[in-house]
N, C-alpha and C positions, 0 to 999 in steps of 0.2 A: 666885657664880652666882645668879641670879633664879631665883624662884620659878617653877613651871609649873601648868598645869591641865590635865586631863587629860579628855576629853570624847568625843564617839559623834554621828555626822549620820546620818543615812538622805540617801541620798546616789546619782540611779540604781536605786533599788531595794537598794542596799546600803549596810549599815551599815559607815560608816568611824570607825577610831577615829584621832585628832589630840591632838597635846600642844600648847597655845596658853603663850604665853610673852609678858611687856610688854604686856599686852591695852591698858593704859592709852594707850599711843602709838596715831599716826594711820597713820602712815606702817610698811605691814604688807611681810612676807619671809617666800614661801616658800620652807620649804626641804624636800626632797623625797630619801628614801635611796635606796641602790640595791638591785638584783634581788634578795638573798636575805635582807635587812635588813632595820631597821625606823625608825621614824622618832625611836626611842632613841640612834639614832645622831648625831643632830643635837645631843645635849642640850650639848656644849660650846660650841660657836658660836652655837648660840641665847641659849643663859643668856648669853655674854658680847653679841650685839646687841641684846638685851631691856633693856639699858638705856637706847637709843634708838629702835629698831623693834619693832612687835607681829609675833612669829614664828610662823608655823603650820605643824608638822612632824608631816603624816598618816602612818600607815599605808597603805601601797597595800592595796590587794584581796588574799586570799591571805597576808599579812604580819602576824605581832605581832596586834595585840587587835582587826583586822579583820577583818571578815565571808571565810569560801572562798569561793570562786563555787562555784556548784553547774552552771554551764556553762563549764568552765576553756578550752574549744576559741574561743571566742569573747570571752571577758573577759579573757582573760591575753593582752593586749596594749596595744599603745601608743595604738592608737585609742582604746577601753575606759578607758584609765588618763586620756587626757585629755577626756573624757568626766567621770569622777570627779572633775577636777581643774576644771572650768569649775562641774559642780554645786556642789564646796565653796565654791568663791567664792562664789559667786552663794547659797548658803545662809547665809554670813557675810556677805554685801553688800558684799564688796572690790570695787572697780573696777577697782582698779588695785594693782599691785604687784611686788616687785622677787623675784628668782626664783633659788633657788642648789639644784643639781641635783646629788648624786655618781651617775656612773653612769648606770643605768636611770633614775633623778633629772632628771640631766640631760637625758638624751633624751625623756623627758615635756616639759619644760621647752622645748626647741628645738621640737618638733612643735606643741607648745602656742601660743607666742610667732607662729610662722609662720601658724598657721591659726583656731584659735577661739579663741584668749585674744589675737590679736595687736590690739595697740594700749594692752592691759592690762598686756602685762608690760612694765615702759618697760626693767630691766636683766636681764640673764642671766650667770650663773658657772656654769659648766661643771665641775666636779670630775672628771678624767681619764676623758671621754668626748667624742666627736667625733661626723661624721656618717657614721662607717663605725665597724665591729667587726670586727678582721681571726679569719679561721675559726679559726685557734689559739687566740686568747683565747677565741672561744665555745667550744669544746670545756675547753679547761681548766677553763671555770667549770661546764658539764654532769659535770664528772667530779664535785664535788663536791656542787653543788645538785640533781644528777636523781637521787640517791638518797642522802639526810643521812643519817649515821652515827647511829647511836645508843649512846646511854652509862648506863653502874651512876649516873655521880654526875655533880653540877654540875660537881665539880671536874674530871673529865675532859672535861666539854663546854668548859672555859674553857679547856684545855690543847690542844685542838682548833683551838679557834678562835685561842689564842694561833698554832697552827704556819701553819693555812689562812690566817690574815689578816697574817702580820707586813707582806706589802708594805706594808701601812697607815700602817707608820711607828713612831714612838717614841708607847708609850702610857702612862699608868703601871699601877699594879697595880690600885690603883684603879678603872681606866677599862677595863682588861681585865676586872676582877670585875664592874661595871656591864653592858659589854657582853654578859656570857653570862647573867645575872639578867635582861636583859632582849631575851632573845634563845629561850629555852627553852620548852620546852613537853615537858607528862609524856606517855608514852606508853601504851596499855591494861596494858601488862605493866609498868610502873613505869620504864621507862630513860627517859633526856631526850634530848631530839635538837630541832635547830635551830626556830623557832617562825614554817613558812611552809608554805604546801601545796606538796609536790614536784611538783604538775603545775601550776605554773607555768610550767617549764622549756619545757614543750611550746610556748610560745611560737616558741620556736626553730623550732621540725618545722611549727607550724600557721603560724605569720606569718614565715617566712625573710627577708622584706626588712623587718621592720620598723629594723631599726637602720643601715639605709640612709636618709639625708636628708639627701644633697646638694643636691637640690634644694630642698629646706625653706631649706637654711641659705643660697643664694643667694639667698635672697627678706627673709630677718630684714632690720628695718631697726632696731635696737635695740644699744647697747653689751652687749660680749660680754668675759667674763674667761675666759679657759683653762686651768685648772690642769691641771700634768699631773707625775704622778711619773715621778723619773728614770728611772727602771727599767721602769717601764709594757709590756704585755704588750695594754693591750687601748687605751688613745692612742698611736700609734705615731711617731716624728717628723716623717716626710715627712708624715701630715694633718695633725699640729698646725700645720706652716709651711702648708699650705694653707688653713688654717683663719686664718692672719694674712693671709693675703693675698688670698681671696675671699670674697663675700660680705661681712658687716658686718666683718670685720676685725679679727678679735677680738686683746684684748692676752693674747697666751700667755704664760707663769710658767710654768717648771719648779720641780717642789719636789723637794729634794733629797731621801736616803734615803729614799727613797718609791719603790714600784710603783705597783696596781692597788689601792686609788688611797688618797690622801693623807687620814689622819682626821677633818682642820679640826679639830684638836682642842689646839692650841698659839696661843702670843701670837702667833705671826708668820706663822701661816695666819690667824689671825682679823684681824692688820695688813692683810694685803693684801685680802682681803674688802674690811673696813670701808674703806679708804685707794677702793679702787673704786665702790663703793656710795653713797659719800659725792662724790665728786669731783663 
C-alpha cells in the first residue's frame, strides 16, 4: 500500500480534514465514505490506485478529524456536502476528476456530477447506493447512528463494529483493528464511541427527500459503475435494474457476500474499479 498524507482545508467556512494518497499523478479520484464513516475507510483502494491516480479521501463535516457544524439543521445535508465537495476541489485546483462514492459517498457524488461539479466528474462508481433509500434501510441505520453506543474499551468498540458492519464483507483482523482505531473518539467520562456527531442523522427529519435523485440521475451524462451487495438492505434490485436501464446506464455488479455495502477492500473489488476507471 502507498504512503498517504494527511492534511486540513478551510473549506466553506469549515475545516475539513483529507488523506491525499499518489499526489505525484495527474490524473486525481475522489473517493468519498459513507454516513457514519470516515474517509479511513478508503485507505485500501486508495493505497492500491495511488500507484496510478492522486486520491483524495475527505472527511465529511461531522466525520473523523473534521470540523462539527455548529449549525447541524442546515449543514448535514447533501446540498451542504456538495458544496464542501466543489470547495475542495477548487482549493486543490482539480478540474476534473473521476469519483467513487460508498453510500452517503455516493450520493454526494451523483448530486455532484448532475449539478455543480457536472462536466468535472467525467466517471462515477456508486458503492451500494442508488437514487432512492427504501424507508427500512433508513430506519435500520437511525437505529444505530442516532444514538452510538458507547464502550470501557477499543476492544469492545471493534467488536461492535465487527457485529454492526459485517455486511461489509470479509475483512481481516487487521482491517477490522484499522477501522475502529480510526473510527473512535473518547468520551468526557473516558468510554469511546463512534468518531461523528450524532446529529448528523437529523439529516433524515430536516432533508427527507434528500436521497431522492431520480431526477438527478436522469440527467448524468457520465459513465456510471453500480456496485451493489448481494444481500443489500439499502440498493434494492428492482432500482439497481432501473438504474441499467435509465438515465446514463450505469454497468451494475453484484458483489457477492456482501450487504450494506461492500468494503472495496480486496483484489477483485479493486479489479473491477480499476478495469472501469481505466477502460
Amino acid at each position: 500500500m502507498s504512503d498517504f498524507t494527511s492534511n486540513y482545508a478551510v473549506v466553506a467556512g469549515r475545516e475539513l480534514h483529507y488523506t491525499e494518497w499518489g499526489r505525484e499523478h495527474a490524473e486525481v479520484i475522489v473517493a468519498w465514505h459513507g454516513l457514519a464513516r470516515t474517509g479511513r475507510d478508503m485507505d485500501d483502494i486508495a493505497g492500491h490506485l495511488a500507484q496510478r491516480y492522486r486520491v483524495i479521501c475527505p472527511d465529511t463535516i461531522g466525520r473523523g478529524l473534521s470540523q462539527w457544524s455548529p449549525v447541524p439543521d442546515q449543514e448535514y445535508c447533501l446540498a451542504f456536502y456538495e458544496r464542501l465537495a466543489v470547495g475542495l476541489l477548487d482549493r486543490l485546483q482539480i478540474e476534473r476528476c473521476l469519483w467513487i462514492g460508498t453510500s452517503m459517498g455516493g450520493a454526494i457524488g451523483l448530486r455532484a456530477a448532475a449539478h455543480a461539479l457536472r462536466g468535472r466528474v467525467r466517471k462515477l462508481v456508486l458503492n451500494d447506493i442508488g437514487p432512492e433509500v427504501p424507508a427500512a434501510a433508513r430506519e435500520r441505520i437511525l437505529t444505530y447512528a442516532g444514538s452510538p453506543s458507547a464502550f470501557a474499551t477499543v476492544g469492545e468498540l471493534e467488536s461492535y463494529f465487527r457485529l454492526i458492519y459485517k455486511p461489509y464483507g470479509w475483512l481481516s483482523d487487521a482491517q477490522w483493528r484499522r477501522l475502529a482505531e480510526t473510527s473512535v473518539r473518547r468520551l468526557p467520562d473516558g468510554r469511546v464511541t463512534p468518531h461523528y456527531d450524532p446529529a448528523m442523522v437529523r439529516q433524515f427529519a430536516v432533508h427527507p427527500d434528500d436521497y431522492t435523485q431520480w431526477r438527478e440521475w436522469d440527467t448524468l451524462d457520465v459513465p456510471v459503475l453500480a456496485l451493489r451487495g448481494a444481500t443489500s438492505d439499502l440498493l434494492l434490485p428492482d432500482v439497481a435494474e432501473a438504474m441499467r436501464t435509465r438515465g446514463p446506464r450505469a454497468v451494475v455488479v453484484e458483489i457477492a457476500g456482501c450487504g450494506h455495502a461492500p468494503a472495496l477492500n480486496t483484489p477483485e473489488h479493486f479489479a473491477l474499479v480499476e478495469r472501469f476507471l481505466a477502460a
